[in-house]
TIRO-2110 file (N, C-alpha, C; in Angstrom, 1 decimal):
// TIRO-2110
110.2, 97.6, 118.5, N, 1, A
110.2, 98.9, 117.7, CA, 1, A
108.9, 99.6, 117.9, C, 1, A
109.1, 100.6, 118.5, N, 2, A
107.6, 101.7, 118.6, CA, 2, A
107.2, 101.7, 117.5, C, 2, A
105.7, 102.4, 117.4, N, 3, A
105.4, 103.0, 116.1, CA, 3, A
105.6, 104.3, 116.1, C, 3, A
105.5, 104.9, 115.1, N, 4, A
106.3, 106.2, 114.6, CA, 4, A
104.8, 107.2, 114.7, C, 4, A
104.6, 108.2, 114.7, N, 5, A
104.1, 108.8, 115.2, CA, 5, A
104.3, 110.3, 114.1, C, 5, A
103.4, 110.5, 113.0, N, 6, A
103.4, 111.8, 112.0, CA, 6, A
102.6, 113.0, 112.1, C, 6, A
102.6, 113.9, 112.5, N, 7, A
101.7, 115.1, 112.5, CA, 7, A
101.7, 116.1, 111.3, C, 7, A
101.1, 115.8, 110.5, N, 8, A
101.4, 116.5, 109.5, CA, 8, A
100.4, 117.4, 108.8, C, 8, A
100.8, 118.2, 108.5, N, 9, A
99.8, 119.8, 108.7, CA, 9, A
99.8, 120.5, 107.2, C, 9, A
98.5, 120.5, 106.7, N, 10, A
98.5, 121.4, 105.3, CA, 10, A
97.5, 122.8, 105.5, C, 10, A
98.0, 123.8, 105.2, N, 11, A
97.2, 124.9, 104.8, CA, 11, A
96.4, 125.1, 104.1, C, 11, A
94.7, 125.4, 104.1, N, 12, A
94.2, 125.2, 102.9, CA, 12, A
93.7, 126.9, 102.5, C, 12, A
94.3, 127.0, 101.4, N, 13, A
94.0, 128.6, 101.1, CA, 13, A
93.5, 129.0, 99.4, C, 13, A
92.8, 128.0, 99.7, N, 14, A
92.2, 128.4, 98.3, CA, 14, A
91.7, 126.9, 97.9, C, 14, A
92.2, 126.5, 97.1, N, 15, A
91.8, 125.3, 96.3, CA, 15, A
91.6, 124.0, 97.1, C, 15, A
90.8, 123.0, 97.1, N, 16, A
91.2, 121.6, 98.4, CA, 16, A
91.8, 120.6, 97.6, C, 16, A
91.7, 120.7, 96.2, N, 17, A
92.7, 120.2, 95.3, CA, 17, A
94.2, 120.2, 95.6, C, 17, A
94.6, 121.4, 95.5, N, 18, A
95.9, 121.9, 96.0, CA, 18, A
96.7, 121.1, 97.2, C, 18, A
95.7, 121.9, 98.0, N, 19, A
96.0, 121.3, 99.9, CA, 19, A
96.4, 119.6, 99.4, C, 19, A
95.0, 119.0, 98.9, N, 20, A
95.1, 117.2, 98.8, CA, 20, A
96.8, 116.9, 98.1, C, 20, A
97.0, 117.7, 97.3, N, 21, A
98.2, 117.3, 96.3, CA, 21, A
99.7, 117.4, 97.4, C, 21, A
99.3, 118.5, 98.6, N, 22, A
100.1, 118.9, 99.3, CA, 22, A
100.6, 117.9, 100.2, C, 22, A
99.1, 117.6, 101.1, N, 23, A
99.0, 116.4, 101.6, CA, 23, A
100.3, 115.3, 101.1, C, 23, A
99.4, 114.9, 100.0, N, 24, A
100.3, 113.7, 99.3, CA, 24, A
101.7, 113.4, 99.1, C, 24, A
102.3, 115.0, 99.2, N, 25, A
103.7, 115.1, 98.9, CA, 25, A
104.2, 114.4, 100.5, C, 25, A
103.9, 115.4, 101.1, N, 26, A
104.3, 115.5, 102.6, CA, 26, A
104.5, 114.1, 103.2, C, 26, A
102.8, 113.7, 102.6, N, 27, A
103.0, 112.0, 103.0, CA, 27, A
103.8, 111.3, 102.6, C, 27, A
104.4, 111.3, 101.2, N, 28, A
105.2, 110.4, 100.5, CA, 28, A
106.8, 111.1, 101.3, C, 28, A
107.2, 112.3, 101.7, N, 29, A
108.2, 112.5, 102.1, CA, 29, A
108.5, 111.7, 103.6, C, 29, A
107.7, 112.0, 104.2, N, 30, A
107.8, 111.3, 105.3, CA, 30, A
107.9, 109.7, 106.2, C, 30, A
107.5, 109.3, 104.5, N, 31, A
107.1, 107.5, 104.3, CA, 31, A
106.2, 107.0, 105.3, C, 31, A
105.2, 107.5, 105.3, N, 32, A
104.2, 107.2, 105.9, CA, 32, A
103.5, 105.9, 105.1, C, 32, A
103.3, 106.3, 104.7, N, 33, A
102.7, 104.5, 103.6, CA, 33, A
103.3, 103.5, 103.5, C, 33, A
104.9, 103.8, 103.4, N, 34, A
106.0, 102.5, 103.7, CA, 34, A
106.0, 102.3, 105.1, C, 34, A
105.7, 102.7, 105.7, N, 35, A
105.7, 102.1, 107.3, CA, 35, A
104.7, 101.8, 107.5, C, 35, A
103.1, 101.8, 107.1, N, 36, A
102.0, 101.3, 107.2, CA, 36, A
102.1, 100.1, 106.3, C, 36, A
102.9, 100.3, 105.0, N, 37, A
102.9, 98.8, 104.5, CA, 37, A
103.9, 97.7, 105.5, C, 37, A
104.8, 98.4, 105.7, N, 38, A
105.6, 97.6, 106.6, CA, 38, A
105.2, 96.9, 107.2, C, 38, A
103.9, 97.5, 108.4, N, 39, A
103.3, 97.0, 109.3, CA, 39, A
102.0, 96.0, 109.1, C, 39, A
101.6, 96.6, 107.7, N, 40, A
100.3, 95.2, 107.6, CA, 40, A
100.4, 94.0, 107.6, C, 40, A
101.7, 93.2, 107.2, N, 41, A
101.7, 91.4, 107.2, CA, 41, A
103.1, 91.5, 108.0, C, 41, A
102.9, 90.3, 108.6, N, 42, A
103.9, 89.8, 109.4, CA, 42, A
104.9, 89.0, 108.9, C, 42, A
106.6, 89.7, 109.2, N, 43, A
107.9, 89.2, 108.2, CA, 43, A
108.2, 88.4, 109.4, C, 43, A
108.8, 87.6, 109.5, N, 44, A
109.5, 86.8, 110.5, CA, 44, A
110.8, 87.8, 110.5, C, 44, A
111.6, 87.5, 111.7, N, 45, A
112.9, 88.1, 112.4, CA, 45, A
114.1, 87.3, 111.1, C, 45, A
113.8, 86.7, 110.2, N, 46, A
115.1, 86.2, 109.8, CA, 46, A
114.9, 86.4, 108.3, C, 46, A
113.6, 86.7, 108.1, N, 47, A
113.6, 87.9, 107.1, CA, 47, A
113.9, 89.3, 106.8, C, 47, A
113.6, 89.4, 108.0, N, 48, A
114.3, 91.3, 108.3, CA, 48, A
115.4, 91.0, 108.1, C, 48, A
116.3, 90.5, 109.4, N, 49, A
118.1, 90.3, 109.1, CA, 49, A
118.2, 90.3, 107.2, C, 49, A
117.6, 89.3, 106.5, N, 50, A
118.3, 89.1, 105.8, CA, 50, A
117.8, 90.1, 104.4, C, 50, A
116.6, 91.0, 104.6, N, 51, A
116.5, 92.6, 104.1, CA, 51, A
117.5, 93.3, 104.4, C, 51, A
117.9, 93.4, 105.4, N, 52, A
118.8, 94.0, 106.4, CA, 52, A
120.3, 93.8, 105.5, C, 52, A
120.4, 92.7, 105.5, N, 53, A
121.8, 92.4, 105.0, CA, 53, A
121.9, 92.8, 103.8, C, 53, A
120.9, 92.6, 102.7, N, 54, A
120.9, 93.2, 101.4, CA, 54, A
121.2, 94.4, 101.4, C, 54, A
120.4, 95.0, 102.1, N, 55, A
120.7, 96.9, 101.6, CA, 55, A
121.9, 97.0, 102.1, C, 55, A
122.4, 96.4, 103.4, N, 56, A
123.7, 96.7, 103.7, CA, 56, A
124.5, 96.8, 102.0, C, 56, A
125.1, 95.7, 101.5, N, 57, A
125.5, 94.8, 101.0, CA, 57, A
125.3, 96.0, 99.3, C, 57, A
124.1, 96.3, 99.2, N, 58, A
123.9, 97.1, 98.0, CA, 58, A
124.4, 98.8, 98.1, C, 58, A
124.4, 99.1, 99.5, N, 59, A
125.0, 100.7, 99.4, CA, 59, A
126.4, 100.3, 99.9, C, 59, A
127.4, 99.2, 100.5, N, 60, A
128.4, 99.3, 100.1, CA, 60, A
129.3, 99.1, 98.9, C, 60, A
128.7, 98.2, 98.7, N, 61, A
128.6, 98.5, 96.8, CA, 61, A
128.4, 99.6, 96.0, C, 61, A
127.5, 100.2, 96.3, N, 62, A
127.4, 101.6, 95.7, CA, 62, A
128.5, 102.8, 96.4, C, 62, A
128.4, 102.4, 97.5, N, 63, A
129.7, 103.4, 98.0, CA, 63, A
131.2, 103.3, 97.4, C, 63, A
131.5, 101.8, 97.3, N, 64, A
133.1, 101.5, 96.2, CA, 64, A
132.6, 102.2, 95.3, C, 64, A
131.8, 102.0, 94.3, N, 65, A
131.9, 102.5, 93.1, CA, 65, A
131.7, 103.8, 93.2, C, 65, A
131.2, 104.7, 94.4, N, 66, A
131.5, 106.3, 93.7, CA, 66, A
133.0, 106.6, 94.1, C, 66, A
133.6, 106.1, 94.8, N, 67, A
134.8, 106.3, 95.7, CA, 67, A
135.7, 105.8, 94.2, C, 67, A
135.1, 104.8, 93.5, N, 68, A
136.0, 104.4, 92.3, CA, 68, A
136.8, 103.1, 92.9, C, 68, A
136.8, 102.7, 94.3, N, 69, A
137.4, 101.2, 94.4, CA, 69, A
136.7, 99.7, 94.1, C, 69, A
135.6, 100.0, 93.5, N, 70, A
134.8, 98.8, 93.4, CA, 70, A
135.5, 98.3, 91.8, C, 70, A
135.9, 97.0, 91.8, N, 71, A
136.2, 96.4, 90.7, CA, 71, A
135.6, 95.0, 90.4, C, 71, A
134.7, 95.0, 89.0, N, 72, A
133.4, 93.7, 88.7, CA, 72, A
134.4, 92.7, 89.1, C, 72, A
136.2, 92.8, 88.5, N, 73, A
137.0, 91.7, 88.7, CA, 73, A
136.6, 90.8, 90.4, C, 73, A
137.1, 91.7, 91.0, N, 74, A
137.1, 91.4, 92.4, CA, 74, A
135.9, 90.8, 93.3, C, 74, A
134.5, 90.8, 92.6, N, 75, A
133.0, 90.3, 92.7, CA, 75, A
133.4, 89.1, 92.6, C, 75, A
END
């Protein structure tokens, strides 16, 4: 997996308050911090899969229930 690569650009037109607050958004949209946390400690490969498998596992779950086929019975 490359690393991801952000160019991200604020205007500063008045306040550096502003701009900073601006900054911060931009950063948080882009998930720049969750891919830097990502990258600070090392997960083994059979921890990812099984991150991996979770979120699978949690948005199809969430997918039955907006669709309205998910029933607790059937869990």
């Amino acid at each position: 997996m490359g690393k991801k690569r952000s160019n991200i650009e604020v205007i500063v037109t008045g306040s550096p308050d502003r701009a900073l607050r601006q900054l911060k958004k931009k950063i948080e949209r882009e998930g720049v911090v969750r891919d830097m946390k990502r990258t600070v400690y090392f997960e083994p490969e059979t921890q990812k899969r099984r991150k991996r498998l979770v979120r699978a596992i949690k948005q199809n779950i969430m997918r039955m229930i907006t669709q309205g086929t998910f029933n607790k019975a059937t869990k």
